[in-house]
C-alpha positions as CSV (number, residue, x, y, z in Angstrom):
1,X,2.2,5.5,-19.5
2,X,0.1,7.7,-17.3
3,X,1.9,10.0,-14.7
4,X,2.5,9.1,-11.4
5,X,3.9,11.0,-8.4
6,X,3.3,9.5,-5.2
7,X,3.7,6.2,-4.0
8,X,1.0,5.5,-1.4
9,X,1.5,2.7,1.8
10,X,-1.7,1.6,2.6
11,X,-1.9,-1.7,5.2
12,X,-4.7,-4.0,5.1
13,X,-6.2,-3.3,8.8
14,X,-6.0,-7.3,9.3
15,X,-5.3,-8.4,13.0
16,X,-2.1,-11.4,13.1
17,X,-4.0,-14.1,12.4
18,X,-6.0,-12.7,10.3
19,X,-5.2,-12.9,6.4
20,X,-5.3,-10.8,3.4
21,X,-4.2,-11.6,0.1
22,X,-4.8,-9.7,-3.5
23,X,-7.5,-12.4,-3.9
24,X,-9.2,-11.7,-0.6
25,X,-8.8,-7.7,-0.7
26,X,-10.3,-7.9,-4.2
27,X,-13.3,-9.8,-2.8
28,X,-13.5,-7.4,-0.1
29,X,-13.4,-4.3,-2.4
30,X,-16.4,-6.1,-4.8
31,X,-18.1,-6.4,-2.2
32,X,-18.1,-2.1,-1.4
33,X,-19.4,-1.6,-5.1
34,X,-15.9,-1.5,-6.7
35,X,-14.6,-2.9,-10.0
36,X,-11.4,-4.9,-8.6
37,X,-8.8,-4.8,-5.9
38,X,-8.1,-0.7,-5.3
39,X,-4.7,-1.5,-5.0
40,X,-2.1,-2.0,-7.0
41,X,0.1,-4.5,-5.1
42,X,-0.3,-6.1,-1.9
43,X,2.9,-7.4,0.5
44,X,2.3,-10.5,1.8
45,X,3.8,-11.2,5.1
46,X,6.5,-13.5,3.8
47,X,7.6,-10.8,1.7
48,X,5.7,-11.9,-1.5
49,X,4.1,-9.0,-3.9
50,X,1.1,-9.8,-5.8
51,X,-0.1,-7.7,-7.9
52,X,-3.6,-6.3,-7.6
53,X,-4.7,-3.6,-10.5
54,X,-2.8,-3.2,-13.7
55,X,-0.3,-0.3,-13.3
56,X,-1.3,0.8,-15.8
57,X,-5.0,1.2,-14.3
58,X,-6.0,4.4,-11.6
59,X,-6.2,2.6,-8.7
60,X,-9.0,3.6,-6.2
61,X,-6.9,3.8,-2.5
62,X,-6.9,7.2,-1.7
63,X,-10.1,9.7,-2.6
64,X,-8.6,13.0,-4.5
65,X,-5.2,11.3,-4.9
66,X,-6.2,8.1,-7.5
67,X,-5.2,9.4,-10.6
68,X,-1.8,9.9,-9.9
69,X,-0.5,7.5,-7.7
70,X,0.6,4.0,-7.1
71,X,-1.7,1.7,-3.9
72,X,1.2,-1.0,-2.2
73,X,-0.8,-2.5,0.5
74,X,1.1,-4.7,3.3
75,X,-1.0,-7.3,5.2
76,X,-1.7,-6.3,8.5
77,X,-1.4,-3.3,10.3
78,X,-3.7,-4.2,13.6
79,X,-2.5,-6.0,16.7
80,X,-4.5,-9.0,18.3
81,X,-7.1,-6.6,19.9
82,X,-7.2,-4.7,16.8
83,X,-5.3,-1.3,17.6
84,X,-3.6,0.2,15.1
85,X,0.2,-1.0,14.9
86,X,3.1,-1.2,12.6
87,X,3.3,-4.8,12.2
88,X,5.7,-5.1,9.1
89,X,7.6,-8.0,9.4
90,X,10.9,-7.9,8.3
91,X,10.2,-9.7,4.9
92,X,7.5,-7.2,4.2
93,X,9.7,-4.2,5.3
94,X,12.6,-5.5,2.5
95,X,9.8,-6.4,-0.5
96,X,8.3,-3.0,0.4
97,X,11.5,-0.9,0.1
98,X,12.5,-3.1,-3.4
99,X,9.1,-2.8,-4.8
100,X,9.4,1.3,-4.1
101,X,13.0,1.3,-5.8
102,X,11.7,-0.9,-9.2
103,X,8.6,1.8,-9.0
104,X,11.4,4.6,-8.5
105,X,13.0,3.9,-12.0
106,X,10.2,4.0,-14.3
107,X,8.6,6.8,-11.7
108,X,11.9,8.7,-10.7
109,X,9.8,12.2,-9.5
110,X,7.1,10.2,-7.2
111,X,7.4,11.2,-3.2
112,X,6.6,8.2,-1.0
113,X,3.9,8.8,1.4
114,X,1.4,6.8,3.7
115,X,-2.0,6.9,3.2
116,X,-2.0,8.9,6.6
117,X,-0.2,11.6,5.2
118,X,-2.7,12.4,2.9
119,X,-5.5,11.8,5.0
120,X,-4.4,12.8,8.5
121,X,-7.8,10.5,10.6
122,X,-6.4,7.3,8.9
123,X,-3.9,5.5,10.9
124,X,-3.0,3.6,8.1
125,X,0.1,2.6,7.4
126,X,0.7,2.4,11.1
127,X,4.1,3.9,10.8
128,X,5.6,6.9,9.4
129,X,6.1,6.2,5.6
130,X,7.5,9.6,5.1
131,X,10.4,8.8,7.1
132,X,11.3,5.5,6.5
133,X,11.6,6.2,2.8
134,X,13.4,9.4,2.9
135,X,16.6,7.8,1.3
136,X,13.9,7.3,-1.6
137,X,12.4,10.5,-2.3
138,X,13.0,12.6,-5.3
């Protein structure tokens, strides 16, 4: 089992009507050069998680921070004009939070951050990670 201590929200940068499942990011991410889907999960906007890479796999999400962390991407995170926005629904906001606690037992010490946090000119996740989670951090 390889270490992990964060847990990194990413969103997918996809407007409403625009869609973005593991399948499609994967294309997206062959398509830059890459191996597979950076991510290790993606939230679909009916709440469903599919997974993306093995677990068990560094993901490639977040340049310097790969190695030790967990990718969740939710789809979305632009509104209809394509402006940055927290658009979570509420099924994605639940399957986020019980993905993070399943993570949290086999990864107890892992902080919960947004990919903004760690790279302050992203927007992404469109909403303060940090805080939402703070119930969930070590």
């Amino acid at each position: 089992m390889r270490t992990v201590t964060l847990i990194i929200i990413h969103c997918s940068a996809v407007r409403p009507n625009q869609l973005s499942s593991a399948k499609d990011i994967t294309q997206w991410h062959k398509a830059r050069g890459w191996r597979t889907i950076g991510y290790h999960y993606v939230v679909r906007r009916d709440g469903t998680v599919e997974n993306g890479r093995p677990i068990e796999q560094i993901g490639a999400h977040c340049v310097n921070h790969n190695k030790y962390s967990i990718g969740i991407c939710y789809e979305g995170g632009l509104d209809a004009v394509g402006n940055p926005k927290d658009t979570r629904t509420d099924a994605q906001k639940t399957a986020i939070r019980q993905l993070i606690m399943r993570l949290k037992k086999t990864y107890p010490l892992a902080v919960v951050v947004g990919h903004r946090d760690l790279n302050p000119q992203k927007a992404c996740p469109c909403f303060n990670a940090v805080s939402e989670y703070r119930d969930l951090q070590p």
